[in-house]
Rosetta silent file (secondary structure, phi, psi, omega in degrees, C-alpha in Angstrom):
SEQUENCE: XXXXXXXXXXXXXXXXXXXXXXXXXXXXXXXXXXXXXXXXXXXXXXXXXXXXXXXXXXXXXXXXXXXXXXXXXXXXXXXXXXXXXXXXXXXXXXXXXXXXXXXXXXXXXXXXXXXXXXXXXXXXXXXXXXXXXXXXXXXXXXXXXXXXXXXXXXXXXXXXXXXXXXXXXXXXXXXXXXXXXXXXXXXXXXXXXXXXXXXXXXXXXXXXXXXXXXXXXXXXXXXXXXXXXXXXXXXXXXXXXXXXXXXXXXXXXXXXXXX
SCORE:     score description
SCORE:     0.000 S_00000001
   1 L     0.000  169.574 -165.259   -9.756   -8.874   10.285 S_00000001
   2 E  -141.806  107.414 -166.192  -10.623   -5.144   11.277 S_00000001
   3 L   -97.146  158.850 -171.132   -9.677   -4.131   14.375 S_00000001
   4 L  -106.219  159.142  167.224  -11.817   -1.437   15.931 S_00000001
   5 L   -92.524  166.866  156.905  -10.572    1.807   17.675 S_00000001
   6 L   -46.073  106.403 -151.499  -11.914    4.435   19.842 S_00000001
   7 L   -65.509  -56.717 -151.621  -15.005    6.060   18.505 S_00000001
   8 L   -92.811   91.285 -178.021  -14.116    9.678   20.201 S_00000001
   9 L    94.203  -13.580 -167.737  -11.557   10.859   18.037 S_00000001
  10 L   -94.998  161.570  171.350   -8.995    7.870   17.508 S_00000001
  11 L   -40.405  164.639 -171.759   -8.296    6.965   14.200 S_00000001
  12 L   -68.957 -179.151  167.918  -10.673    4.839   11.592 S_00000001
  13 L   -81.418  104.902  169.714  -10.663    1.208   12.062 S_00000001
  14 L   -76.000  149.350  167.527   -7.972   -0.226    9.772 S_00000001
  15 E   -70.611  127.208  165.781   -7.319   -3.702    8.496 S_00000001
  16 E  -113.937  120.087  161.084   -4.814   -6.771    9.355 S_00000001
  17 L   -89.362  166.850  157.715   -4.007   -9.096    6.616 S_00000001
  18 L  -159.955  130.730  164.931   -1.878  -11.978    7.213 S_00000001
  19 E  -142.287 -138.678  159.734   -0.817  -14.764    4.416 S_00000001
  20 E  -146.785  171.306 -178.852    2.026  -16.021    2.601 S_00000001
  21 E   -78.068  101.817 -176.986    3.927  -15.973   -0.051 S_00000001
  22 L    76.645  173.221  176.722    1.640  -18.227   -2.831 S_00000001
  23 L  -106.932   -7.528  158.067   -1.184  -20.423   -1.428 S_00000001
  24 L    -7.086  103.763  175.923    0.250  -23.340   -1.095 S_00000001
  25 L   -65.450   72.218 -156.062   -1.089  -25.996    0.995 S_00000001
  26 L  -103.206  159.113 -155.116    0.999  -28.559    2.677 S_00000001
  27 L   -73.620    0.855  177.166   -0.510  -31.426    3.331 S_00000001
  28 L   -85.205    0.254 -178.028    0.635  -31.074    7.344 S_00000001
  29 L  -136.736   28.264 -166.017   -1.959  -28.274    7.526 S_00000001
  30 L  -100.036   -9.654  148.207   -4.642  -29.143    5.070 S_00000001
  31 L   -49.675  -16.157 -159.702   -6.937  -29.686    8.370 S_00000001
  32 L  -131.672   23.993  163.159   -7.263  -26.314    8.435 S_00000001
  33 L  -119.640  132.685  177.040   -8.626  -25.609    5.464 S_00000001
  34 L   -51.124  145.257 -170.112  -11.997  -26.332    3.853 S_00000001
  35 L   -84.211   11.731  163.246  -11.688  -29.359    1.895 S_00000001
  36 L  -131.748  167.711  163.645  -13.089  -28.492   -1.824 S_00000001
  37 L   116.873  176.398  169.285  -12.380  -25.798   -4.284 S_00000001
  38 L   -79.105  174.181 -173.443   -8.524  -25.268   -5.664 S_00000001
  39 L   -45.936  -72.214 -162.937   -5.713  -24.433   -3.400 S_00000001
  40 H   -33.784  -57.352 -169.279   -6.173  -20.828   -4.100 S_00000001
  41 H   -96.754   60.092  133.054  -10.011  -20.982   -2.759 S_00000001
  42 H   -95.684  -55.479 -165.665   -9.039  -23.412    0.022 S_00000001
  43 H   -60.844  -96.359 -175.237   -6.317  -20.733    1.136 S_00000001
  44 L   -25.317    4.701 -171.880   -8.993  -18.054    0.926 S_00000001
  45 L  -102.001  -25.152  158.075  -11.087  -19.911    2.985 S_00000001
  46 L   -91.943  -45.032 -148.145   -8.607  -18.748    6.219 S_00000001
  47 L  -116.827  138.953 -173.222   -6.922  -16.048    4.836 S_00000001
  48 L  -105.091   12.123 -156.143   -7.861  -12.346    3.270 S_00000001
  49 E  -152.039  141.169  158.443   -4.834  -11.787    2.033 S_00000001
  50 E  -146.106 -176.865 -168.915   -1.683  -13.341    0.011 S_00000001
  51 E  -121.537  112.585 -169.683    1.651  -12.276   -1.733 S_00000001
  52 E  -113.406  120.540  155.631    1.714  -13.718   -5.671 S_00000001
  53 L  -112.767   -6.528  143.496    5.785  -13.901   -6.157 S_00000001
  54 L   -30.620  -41.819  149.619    5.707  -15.574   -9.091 S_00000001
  55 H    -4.411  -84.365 -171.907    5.418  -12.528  -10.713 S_00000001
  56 H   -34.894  -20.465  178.066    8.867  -11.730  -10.007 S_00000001
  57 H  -116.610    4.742 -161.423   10.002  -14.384  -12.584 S_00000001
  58 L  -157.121  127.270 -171.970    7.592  -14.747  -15.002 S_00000001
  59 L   -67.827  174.629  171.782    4.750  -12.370  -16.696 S_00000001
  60 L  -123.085  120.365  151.663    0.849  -13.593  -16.012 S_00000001
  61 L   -75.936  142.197 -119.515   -1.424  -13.047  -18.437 S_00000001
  62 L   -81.323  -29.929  157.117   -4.068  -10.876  -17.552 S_00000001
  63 H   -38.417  -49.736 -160.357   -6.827  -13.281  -17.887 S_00000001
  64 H   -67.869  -20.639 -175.581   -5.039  -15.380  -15.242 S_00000001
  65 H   -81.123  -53.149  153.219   -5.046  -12.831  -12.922 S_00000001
  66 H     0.572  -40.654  179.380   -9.252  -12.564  -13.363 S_00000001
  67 H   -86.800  -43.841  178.829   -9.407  -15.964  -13.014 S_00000001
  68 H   -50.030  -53.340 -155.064   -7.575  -15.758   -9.612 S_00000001
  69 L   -80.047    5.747 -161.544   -9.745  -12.514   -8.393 S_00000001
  70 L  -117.802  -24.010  176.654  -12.987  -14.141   -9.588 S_00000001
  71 L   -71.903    7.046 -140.981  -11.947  -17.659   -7.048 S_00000001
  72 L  -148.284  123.900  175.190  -11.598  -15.518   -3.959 S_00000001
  73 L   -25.917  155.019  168.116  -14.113  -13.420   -1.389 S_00000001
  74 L   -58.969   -5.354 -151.924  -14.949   -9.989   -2.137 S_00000001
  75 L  -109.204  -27.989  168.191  -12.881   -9.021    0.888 S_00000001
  76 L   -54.917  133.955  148.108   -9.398  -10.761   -0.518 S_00000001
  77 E  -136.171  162.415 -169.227   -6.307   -9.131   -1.749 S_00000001
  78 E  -115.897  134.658  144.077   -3.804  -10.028   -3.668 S_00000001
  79 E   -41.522  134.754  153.685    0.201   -8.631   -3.513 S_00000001
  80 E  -138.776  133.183  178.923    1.825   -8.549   -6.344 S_00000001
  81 E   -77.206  116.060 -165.030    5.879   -8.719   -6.645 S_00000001
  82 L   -73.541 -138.003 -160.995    6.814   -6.416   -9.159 S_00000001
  83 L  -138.826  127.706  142.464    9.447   -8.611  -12.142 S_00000001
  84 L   -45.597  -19.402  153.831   12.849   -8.817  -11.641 S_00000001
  85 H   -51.237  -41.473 -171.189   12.989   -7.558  -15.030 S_00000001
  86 H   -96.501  -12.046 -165.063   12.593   -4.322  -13.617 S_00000001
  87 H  -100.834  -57.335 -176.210   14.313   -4.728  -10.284 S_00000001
  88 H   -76.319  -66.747  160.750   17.015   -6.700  -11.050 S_00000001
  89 H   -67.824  -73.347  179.326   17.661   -6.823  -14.079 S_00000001
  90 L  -109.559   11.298  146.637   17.710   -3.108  -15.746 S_00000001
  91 L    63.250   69.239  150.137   18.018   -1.801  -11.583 S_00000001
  92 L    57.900   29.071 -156.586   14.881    0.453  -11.581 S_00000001
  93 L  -124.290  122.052  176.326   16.718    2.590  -15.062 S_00000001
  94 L    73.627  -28.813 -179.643   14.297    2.557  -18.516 S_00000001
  95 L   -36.438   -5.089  165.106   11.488    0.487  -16.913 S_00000001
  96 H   -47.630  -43.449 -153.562    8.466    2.478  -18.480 S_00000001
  97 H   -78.734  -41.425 -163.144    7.904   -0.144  -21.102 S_00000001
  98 H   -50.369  -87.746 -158.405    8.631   -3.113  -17.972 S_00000001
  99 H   -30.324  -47.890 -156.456    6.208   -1.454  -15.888 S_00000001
 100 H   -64.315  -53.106 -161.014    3.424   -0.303  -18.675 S_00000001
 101 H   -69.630  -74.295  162.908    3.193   -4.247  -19.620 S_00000001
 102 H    15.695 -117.636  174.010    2.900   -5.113  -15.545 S_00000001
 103 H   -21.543  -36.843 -174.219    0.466   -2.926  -14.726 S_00000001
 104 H   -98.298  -14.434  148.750   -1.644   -3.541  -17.381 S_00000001
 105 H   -56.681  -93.442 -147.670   -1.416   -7.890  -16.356 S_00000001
 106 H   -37.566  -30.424  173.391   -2.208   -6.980  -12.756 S_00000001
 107 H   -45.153  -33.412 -160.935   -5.173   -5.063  -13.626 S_00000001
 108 H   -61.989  -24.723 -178.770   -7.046   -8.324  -14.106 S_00000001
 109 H   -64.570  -24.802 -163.829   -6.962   -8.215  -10.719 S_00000001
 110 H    33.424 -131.239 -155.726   -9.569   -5.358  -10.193 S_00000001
 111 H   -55.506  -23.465 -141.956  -10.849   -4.092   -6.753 S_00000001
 112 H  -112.025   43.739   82.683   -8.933   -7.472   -5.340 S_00000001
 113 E   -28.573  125.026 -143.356   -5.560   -5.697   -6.000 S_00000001
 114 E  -145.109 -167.709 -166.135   -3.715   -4.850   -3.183 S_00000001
 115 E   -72.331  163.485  160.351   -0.425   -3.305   -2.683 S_00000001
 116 E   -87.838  131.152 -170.849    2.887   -3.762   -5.309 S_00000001
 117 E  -105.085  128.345 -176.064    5.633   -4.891   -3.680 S_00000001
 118 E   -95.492  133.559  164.580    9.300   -3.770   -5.170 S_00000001
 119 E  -115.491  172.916  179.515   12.131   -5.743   -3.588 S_00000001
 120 L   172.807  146.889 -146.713   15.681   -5.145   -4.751 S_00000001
 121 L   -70.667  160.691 -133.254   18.625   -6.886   -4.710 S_00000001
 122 L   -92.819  -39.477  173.600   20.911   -6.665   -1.700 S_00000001
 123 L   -77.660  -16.582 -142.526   23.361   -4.477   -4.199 S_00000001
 124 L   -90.301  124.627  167.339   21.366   -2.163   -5.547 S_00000001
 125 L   -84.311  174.386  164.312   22.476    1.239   -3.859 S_00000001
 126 L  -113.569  133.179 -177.881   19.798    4.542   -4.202 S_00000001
 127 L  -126.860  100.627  168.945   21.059    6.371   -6.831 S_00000001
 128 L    -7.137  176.397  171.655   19.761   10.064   -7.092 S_00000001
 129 L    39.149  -20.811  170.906   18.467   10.635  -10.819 S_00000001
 130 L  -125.195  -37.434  148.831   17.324    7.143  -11.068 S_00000001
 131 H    -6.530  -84.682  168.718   15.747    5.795   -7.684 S_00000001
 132 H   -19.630  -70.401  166.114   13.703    8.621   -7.573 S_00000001
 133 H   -62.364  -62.537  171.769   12.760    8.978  -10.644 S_00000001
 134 H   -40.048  -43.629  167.820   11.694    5.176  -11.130 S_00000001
 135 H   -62.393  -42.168  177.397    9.680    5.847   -7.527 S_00000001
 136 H   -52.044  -64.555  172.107    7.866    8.949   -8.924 S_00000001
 137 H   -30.186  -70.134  176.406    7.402    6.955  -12.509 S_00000001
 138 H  -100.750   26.301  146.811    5.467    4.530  -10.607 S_00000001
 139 H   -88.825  -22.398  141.817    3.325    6.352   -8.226 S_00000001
 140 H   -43.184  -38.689 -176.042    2.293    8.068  -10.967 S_00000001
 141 L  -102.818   38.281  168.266    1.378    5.416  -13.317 S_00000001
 142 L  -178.915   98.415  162.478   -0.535    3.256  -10.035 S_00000001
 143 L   -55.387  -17.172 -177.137   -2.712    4.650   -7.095 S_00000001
 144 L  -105.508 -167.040 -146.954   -2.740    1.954   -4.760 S_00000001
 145 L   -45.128   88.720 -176.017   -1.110    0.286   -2.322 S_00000001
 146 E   -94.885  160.909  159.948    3.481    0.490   -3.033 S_00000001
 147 E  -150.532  159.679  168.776    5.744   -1.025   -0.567 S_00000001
 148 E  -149.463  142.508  165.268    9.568   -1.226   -1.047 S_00000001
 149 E   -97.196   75.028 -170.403   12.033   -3.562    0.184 S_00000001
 150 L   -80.148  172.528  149.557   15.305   -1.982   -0.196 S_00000001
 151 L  -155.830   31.741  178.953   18.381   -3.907    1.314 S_00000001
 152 L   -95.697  145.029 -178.974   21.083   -1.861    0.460 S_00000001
 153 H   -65.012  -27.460 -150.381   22.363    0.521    3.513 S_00000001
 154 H   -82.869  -20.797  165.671   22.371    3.713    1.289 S_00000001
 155 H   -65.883   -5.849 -173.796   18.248    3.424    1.330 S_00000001
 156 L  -116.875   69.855 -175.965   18.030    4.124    5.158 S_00000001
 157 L  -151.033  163.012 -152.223   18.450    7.621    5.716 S_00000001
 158 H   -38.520  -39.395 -146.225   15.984   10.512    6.832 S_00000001
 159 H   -63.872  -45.760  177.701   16.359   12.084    3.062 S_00000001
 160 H   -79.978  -23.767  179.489   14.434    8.732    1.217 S_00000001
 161 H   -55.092  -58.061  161.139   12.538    8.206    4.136 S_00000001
 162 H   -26.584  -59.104 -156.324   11.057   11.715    3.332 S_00000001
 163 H   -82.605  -27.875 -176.018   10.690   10.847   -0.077 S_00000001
 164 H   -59.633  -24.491 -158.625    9.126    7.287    0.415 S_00000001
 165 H   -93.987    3.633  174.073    6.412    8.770    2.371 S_00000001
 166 H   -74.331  -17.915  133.840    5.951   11.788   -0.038 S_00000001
 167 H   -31.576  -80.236 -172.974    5.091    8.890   -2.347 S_00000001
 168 L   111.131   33.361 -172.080    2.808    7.522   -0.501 S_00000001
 169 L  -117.819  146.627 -166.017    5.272    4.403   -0.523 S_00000001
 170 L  -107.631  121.698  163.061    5.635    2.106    2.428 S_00000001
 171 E   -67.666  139.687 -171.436    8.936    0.714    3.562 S_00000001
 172 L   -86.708  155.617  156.030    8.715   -3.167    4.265 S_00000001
 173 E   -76.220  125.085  173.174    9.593   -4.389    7.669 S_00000001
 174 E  -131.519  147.260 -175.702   11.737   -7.297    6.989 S_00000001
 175 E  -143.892  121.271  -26.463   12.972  -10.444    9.320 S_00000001
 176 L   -55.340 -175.355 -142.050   16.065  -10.868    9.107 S_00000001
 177 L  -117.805   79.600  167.794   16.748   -7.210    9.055 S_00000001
 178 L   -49.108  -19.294 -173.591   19.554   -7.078    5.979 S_00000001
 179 L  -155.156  133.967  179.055   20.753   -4.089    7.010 S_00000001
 180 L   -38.476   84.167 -177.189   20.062   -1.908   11.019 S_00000001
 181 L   144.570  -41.059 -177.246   16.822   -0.627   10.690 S_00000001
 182 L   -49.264  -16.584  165.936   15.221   -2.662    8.092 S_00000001
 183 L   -71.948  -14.729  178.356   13.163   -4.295   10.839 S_00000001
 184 L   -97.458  141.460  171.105   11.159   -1.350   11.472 S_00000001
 185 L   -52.581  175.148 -177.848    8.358    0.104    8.796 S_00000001
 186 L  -168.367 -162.041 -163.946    9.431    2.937    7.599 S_00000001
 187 L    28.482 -119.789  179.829    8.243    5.797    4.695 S_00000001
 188 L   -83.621  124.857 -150.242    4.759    6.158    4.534 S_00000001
 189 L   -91.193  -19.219  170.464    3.290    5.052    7.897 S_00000001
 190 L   -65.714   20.911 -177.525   -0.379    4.817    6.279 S_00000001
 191 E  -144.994  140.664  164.063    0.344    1.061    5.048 S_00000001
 192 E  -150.902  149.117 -142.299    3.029   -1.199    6.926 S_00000001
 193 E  -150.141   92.758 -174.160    4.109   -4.391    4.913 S_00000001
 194 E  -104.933  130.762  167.308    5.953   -7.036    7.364 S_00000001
 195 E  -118.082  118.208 -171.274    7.799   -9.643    5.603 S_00000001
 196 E   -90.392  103.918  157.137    8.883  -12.616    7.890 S_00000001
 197 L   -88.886   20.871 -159.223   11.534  -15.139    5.417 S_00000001
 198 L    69.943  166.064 -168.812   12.210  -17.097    8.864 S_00000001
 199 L  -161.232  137.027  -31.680   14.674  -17.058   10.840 S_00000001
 200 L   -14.354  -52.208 -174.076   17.726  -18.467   11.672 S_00000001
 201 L   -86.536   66.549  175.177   17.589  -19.774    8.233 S_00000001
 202 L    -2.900  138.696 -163.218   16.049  -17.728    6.066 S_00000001
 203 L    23.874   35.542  160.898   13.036  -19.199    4.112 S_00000001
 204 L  -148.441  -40.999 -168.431   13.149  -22.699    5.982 S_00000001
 205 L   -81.387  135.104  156.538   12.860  -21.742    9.928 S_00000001
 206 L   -46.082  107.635  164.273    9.685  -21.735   11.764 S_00000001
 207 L   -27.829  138.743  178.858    9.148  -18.786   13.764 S_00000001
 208 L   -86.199 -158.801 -169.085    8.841  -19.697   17.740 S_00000001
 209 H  -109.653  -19.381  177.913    5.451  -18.386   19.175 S_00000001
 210 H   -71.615  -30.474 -179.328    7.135  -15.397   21.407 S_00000001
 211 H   -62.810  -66.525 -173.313    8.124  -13.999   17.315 S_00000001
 212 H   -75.452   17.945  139.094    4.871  -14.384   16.088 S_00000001
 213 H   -58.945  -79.346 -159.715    3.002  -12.925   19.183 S_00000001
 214 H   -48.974  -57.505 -178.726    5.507   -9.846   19.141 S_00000001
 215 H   -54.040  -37.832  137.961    4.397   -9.777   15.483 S_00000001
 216 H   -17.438  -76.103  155.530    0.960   -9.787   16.244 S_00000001
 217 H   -33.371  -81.190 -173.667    1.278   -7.280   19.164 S_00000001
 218 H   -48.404  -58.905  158.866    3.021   -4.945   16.182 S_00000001
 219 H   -21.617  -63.498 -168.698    0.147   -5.564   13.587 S_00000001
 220 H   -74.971  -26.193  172.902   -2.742   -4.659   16.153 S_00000001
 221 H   -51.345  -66.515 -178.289   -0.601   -1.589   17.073 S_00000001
 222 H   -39.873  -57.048 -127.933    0.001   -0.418   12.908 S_00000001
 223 H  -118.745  -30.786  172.208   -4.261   -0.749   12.682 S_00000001
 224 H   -68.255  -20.586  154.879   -4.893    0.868   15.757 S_00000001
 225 L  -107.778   21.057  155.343   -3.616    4.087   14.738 S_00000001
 226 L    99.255   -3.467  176.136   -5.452    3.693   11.527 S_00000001
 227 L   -84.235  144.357 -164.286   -2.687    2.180    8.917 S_00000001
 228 E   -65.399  156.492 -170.631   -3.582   -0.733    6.806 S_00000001
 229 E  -125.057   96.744  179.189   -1.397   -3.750    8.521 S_00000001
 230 E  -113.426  166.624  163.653   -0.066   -6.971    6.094 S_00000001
 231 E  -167.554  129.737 -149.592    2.167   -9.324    7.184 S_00000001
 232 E  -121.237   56.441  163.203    3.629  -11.955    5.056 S_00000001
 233 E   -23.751  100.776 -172.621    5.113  -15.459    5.817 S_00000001
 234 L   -95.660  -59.834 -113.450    7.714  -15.583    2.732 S_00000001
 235 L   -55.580   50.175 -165.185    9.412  -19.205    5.256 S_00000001
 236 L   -83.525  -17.046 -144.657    7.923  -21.254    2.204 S_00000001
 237 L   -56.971  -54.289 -166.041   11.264  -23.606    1.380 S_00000001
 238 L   -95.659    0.725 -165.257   10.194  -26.051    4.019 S_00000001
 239 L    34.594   61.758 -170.980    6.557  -24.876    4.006 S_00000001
 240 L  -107.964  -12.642 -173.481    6.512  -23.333    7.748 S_00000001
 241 H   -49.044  -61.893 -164.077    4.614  -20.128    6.251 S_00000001
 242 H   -55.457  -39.622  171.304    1.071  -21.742    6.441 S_00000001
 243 H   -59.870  -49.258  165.206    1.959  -22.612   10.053 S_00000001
 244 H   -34.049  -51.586 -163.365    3.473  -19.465   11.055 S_00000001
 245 H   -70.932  -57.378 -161.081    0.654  -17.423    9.257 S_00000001
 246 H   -43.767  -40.400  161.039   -2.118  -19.480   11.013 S_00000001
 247 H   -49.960  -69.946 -155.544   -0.553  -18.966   14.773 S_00000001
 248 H   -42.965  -74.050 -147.369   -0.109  -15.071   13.612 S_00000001
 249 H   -73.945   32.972 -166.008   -3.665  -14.764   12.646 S_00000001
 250 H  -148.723  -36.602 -151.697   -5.070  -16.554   15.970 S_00000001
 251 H   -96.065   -9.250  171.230   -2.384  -14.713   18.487 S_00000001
 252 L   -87.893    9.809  178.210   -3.740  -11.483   16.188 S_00000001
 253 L    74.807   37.025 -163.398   -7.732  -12.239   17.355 S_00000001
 254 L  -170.533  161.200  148.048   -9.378  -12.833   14.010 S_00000001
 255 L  -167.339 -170.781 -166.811   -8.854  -15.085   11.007 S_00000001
 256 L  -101.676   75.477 -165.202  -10.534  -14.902    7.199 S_00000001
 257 L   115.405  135.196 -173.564  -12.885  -17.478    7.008 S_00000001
 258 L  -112.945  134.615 -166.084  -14.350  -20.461    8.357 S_00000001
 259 L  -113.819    0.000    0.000  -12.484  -24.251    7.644 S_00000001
C-alpha cells in the first residue's frame, strides 16, 4: 500500500509492506487467500511483501530465486536473510567470498529484491576493525535496501548509529526489544524494518489488536515522512504470523491484492 502525503511540500509518498517470515499458509486462514496457484502466489495474492529466512541456513540457487520473482506481481518484494555462515558463523570477519556467492544467488531475484536483512547473534559485540569494515564491505558490494538486527548492547550507541545511517543501513525495530532501545528504528531513517517474533513467547504468541494497531499507527507514521515502511510477522512456530500480518494490513488501510 502507498500512503499519500501532503502535496505542498511534505515528503514523497512512501510505501508499507507487511508479510511474514516465508509464505506459509495455514490452513486456519486459507479463506483469505485466493484458492489456486502455489502458496507463494496465494500469499502474493494479499501481500506485497515477504521475508525468505531460509536463506539463513541454506544457499538457494539462483534459478530458484527467478522462479520465485517470476510467481509474484510486479509490485512484490522479497527480504532476504543474509546466511548464518556469515553472521554466525565466521561473526561478520573474512566474509567477501560468503557474501560474493550470496549476492550473486539473490540476484535472481531482479527488480523484486528488496532489502537484506543481517541479524546477529545475541553475542556478537561491535567490534571496531571488523563491524565496520564488514558494514562498508557490503554497502559497497549491494545498493539496495540493508537492515541490521544487532542484539548485543555494545551496537546501541550514538557512534554506530552515525555510522549505520552513513551506510545507508537501517536498524530493525524488534519485538521483544533484546536489549533498551532495540524497539525503536534506528540508523538510517530512509527505510524502517519492524520485526514482530510475538510476544510473550517469542515466535508462538499472537499479538493482541491494541499491538498491532500501535504497529500500524507507527508504519503510517515511517511513510508519511517519506521512508519506505516493512513490517514483518517472524510469530511463525504456531503460525499466528498470517493472522497478525492480515489484522496489521487492515488496521494499516490497504492490503496487496484481492482473495
Amino acid at each position: 500500500m502507498t500512503v499519500g502525503v501532503d502535496s505542498a511540500g511534505g515528503p514523497a509518498p512512501a510505501r508499507v509492506r507487511i508479510g511474514t517470515a516465508g509464505w506459509s499458509i495455514p490452513k486456519t486462514q486459507a479463506e483469505h487467500f485466493p484458492p489456486g496457484g502455489s502458496h507463494l502466489e496465494r500469499y502474493a495474492g494479499r501481500f506485497d511483501a515477504v521475508e525468505i529466512n531460509s536463506s539463513f541456513y541454506r544457499p538457494h540457487r539462483k534459478e530458484t530465486y527467478a522462479r520465485w520473482a517470476a510467481s509474484v506481481p510486479e509490485d512484490f518484494l522479497f527480504a532476504v536473510k543474509v546466511p548464518r555462515s556469515v553472521t554466525h558463523e565466521r561473526r561478520l570477519a573474512g566474509t567477501d567470498d560468503l557474501l560474493a556467492r550470496f549476492l550473486g544467488e539473490v540476484g535472481g531475484l531482479g527488480q523484486k529484491l528488496g532489502p537484506l536483512l543481517v541479524q546477529l547473534p545475541p553475542s556478537l559485540a561491535f567490534r571496531p576493525g571488523i563491524a565496520d569494515a564488514f558494514l562498508r564491505a557490503l554497502r559497497g558490494s549491494f545498493a539496495g535496501g540493508i537492515v541490521c538486527e544487532p542484539r548485543h548492547a555494545t551496537w546501541f550507541t550514538p557512534d554506530v548509529d552515525a555510522l549505520l545511517a552513513e551506510l545507508r543501513i537501517a536498524r530493525v525495530a524488534a519485538d521483544p526489544a533484546p536489549v533498551p532501545g532495540a524497539e525503536e528504528p534506528g540508523g538510517w531513517t530512509g527505510l524502517t524494518y519492524r520485526r514482530l517474533h510475538g510476544s510473550p513467547r517469542m515466535y508462538y504468541s499472537p499479538y493482541a489488536a491494541a499491538a498491532i494497531a500501535a504497529a500500524a499507527t507507527s508504519l503510517r507514521d515511517d511513510a508519511a515522512r517519506g521512508a519506505e515502511a516493512w513490517c514483518i510477522f517472524d510469530n511463525t512456530a504456531e503460525f499466528a504470523a498470517t493472522g497478525d500480518a492480515l489484522s496489521a494490513l487492515d488496521a494499516a488501510g490497504g492490503q496487496a491484492g484481492t482473495p
